[in-house]
C-alpha atoms as a printed R data frame, in Angstrom:
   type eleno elety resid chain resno       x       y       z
1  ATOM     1    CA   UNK     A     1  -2.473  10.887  -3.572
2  ATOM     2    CA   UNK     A     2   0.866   9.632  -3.052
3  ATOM     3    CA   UNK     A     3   2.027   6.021  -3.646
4  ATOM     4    CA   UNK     A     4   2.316   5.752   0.001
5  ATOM     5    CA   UNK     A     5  -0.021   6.664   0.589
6  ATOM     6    CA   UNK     A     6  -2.646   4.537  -2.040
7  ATOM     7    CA   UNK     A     7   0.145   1.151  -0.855
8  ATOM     8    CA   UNK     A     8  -1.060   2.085   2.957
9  ATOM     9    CA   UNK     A     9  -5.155   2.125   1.873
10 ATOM    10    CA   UNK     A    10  -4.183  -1.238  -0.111
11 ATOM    11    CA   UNK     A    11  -2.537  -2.918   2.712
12 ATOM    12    CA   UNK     A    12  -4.920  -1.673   5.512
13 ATOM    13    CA   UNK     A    13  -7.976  -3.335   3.241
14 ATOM    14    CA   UNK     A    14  -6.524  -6.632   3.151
15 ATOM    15    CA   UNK     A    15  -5.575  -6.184  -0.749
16 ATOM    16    CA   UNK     A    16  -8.849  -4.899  -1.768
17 ATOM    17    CA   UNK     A    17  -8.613  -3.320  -5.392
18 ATOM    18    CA   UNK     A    18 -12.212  -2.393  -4.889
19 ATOM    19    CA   UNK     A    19 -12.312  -1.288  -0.913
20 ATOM    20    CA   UNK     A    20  -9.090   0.638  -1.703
21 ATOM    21    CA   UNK     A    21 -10.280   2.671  -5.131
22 ATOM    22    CA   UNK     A    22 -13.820   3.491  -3.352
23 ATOM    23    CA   UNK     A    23 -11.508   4.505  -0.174
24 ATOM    24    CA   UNK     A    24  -9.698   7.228  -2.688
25 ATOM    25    CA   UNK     A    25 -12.262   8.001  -4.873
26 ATOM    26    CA   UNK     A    26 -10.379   6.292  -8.045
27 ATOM    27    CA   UNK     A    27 -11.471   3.481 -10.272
28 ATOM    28    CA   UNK     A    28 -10.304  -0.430  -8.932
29 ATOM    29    CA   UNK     A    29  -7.918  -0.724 -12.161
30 ATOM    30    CA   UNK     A    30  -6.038   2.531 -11.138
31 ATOM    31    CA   UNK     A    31  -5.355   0.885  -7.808
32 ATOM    32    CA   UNK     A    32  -4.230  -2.249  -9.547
33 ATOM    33    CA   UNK     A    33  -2.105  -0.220 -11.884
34 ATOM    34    CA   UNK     A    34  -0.070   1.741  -9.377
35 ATOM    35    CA   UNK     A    35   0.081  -1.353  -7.196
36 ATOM    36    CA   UNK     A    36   1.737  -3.544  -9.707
37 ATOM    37    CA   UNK     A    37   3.749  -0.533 -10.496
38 ATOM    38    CA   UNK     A    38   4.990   0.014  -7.102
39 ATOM    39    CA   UNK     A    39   5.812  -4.107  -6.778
40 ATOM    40    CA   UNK     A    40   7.495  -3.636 -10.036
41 ATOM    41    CA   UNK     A    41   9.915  -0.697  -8.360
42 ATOM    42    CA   UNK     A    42  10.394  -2.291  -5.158
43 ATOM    43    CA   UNK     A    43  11.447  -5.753  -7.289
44 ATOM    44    CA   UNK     A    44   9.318  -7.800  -4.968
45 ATOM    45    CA   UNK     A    45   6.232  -9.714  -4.946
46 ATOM    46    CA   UNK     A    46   2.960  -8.378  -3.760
47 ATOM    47    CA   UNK     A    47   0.966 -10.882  -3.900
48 ATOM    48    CA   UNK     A    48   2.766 -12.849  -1.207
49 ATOM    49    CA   UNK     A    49   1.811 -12.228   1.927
50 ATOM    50    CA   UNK     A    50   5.064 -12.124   4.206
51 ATOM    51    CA   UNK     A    51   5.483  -9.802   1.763
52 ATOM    52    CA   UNK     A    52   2.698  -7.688   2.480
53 ATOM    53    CA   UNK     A    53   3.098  -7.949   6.316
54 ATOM    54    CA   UNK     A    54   6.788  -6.502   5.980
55 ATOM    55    CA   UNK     A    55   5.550  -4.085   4.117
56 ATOM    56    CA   UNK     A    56   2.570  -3.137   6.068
57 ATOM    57    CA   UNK     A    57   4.771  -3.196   9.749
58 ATOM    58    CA   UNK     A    58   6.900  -0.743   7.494
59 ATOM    59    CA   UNK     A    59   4.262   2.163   6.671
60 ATOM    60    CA   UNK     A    60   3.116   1.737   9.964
61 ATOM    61    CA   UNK     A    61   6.479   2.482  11.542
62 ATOM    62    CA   UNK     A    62   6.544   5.622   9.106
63 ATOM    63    CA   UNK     A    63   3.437   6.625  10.695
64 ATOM    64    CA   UNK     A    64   4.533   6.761  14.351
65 ATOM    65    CA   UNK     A    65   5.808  10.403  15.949
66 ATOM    66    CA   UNK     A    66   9.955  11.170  15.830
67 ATOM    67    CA   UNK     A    67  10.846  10.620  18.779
68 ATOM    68    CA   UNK     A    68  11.804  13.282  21.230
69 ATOM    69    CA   UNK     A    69  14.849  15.296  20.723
């Protein structure tokens, strides 16, 4: 699992360790391991929820099809 990937299950569950870690088949304290981790990297504050939209509207835009050459 990337942490993209684990950030995207996180964000599309409303924040739910335990939805997310039963979503990828990991235990709830992984998921709140690697998501502290990641807020740690990014220097920002997960728990806010601006936050989390940005975020979210982010991942989503990475999701979306280049557009045509």
């Amino acid at each position: 699992m990337s942490q993209v990937t684990g950030r995207s299950y996180w964000l599309f569950l409303p924040g739910s360790w335990d939805r997310t870690a039963t979503s990828l088949g990991i235990h709830r304290n992984t998921v709140r391991r690697r998501i502290t981790r990641i807020g740690t990297l990014v220097d920002t504050d997960l728990d806010d929820p601006d936050v989390r939209m940005e975020l979210w509207f982010a991942l989503r835009s990475l999701d979306r099809d280049p557009p045509p050459a």
